[in-house]
Structure formats: C-alpha cells, structure tokens
ROZASE-476641 format. One record per residue (C-alpha): residue number from 1; residue in three letters; x, y, z. Coordinates in nm, 3 decimals, padded with zeros to 5 digits. Example, Ala and Ser with C-alpha at 12.3 -4.5 7.8 and 13.67 -1.06 7.14 Angstrom:
<recs>
REC   seq   type         u         v         w
REC     1    ALA    01.230   -00.450    00.780
REC     2    SER    01.367   -00.106    00.714
</recs>
This chain:
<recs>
REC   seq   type         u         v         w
REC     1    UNK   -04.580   -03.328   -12.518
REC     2    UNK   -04.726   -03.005   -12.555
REC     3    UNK   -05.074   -03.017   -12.762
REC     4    UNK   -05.067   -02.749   -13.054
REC     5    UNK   -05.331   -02.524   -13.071
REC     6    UNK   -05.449   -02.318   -13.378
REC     7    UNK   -05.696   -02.114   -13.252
REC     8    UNK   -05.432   -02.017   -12.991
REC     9    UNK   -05.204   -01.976   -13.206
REC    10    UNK   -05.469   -01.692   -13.478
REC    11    UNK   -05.547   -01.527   -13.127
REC    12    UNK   -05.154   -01.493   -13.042
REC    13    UNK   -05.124   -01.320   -13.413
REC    14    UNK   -05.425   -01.124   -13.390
REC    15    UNK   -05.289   -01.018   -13.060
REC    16    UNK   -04.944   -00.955   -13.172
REC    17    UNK   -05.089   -00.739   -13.503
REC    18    UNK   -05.328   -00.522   -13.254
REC    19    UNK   -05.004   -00.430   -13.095
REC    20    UNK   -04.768   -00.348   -13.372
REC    21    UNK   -05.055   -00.111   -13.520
REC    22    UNK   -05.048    00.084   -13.159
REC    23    UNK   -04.668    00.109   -13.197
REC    24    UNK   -04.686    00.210   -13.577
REC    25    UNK   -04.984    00.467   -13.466
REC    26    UNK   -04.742    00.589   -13.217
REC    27    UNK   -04.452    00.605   -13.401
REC    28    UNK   -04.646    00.838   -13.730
REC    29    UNK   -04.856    01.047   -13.380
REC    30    UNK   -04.468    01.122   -13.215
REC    31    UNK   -04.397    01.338   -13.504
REC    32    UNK   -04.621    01.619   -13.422
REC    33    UNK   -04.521    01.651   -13.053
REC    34    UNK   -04.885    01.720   -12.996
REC    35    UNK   -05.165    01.522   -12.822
REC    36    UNK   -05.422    01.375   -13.038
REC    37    UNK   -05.805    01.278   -12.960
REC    38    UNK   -05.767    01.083   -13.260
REC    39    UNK   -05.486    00.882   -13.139
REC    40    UNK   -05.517    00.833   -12.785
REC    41    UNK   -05.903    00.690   -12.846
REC    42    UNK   -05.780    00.444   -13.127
REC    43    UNK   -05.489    00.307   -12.863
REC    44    UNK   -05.764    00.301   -12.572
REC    45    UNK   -05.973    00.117   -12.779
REC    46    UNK   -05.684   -00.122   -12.897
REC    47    UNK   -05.624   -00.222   -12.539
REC    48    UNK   -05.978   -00.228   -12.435
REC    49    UNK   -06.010   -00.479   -12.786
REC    50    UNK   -05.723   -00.695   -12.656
REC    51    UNK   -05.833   -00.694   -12.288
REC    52    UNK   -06.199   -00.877   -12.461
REC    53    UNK   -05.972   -01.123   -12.609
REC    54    UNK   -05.769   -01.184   -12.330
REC    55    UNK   -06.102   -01.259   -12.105
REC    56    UNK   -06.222   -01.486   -12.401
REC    57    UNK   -05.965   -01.682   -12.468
REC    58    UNK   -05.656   -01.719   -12.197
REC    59    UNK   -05.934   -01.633   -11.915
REC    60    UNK   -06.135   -01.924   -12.044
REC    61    UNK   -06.429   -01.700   -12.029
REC    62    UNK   -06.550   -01.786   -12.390
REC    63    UNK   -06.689   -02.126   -12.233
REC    64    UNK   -06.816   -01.984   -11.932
REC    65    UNK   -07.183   -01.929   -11.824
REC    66    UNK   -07.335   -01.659   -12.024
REC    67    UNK   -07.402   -01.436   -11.713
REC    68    UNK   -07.020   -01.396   -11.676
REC    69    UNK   -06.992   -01.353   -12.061
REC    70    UNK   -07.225   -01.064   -12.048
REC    71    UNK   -07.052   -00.954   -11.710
REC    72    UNK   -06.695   -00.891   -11.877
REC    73    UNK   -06.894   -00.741   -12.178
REC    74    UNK   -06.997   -00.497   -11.947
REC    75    UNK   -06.686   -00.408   -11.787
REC    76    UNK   -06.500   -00.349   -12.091
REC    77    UNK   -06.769   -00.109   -12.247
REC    78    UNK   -06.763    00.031   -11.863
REC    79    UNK   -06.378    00.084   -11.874
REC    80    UNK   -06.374    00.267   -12.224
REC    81    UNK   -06.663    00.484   -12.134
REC    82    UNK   -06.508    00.584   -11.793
REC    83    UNK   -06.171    00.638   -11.972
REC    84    UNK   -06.279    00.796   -12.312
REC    85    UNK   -06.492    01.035   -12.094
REC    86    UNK   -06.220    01.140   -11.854
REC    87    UNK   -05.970    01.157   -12.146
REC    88    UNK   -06.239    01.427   -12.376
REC    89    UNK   -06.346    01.613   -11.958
REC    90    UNK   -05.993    01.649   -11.937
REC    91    UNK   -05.912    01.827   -12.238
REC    92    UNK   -06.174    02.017   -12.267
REC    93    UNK   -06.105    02.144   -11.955
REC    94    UNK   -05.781    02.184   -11.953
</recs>
C-alpha cells in the first residue's frame, strides 16, 4: 500500500501552479511577437524556483547535511546569475 503524503502532495500543487503561471505568462507575452526582459527573467526565475524545490524535496536534499544544503543554494543562485547575465549581455549587444 502506497503511504499518502501531504507535504508531497502541497509541493506537487505548488509545483503544478509555478507552471501554469509560466504558461499563462506566455500565453498574455505571445501577443506582442516581441521579446521581453520582463518575461524571460520571471520564467528563468520560475524554473530556477522549481529546480530549489525539486533538490529539497524529491532529491531528499532538505534532510541532508547542511554543507550540501548550502551547496545546491549556491548552484541555483550560480545558474540564474550566469543565465540572467548572458540573457541582459546578449541583448544589449545584440
């Protein structure tokens, strides 16, 4: 028998939500035909939100030592500088 979970089951939803708000941002941004710094940094940071979740809780990270915690901190704030910058170089220069 499977054991139910509820905090599972609030990270599934808050999941889930995270990812109908980046289709319903992309669905009003398609409109314009035009990119947006406004709306590719809000779906970066949507994925880079759900990536910390998904090391916390399916990655059983949240119960790891605190080193690691702090390790995939880290990376995520890495990953949306490195990205974030590129995107903003790239336009600017482009």
């Amino acid at each position: 028998m499977v054991k139910f979970s509820k905090r599972l089951l609030i990270v599934w939803v808050i999941l889930a939500s995270l990812t109908l708000v980046y289709l319903w941002i992309d669905h009003t941004a398609g409109e314009t035909l035009r990119p947006s710094a406004v709306v590719t940094s809000s779906v970066i940071v949507i994925a880079l939100i759900k990536v910390r979740i998904i090391f916390r809780e399916f990655m059983e990270v949240r119960r790891a030592p605190v080193l690691l915690c702090r390790l995939t901190d880290a990376w995520v704030v890495l990953i949306a500088v490195v990205l974030l910058t590129c995107y903003f170089v790239g336009t600017a220069v482009g």
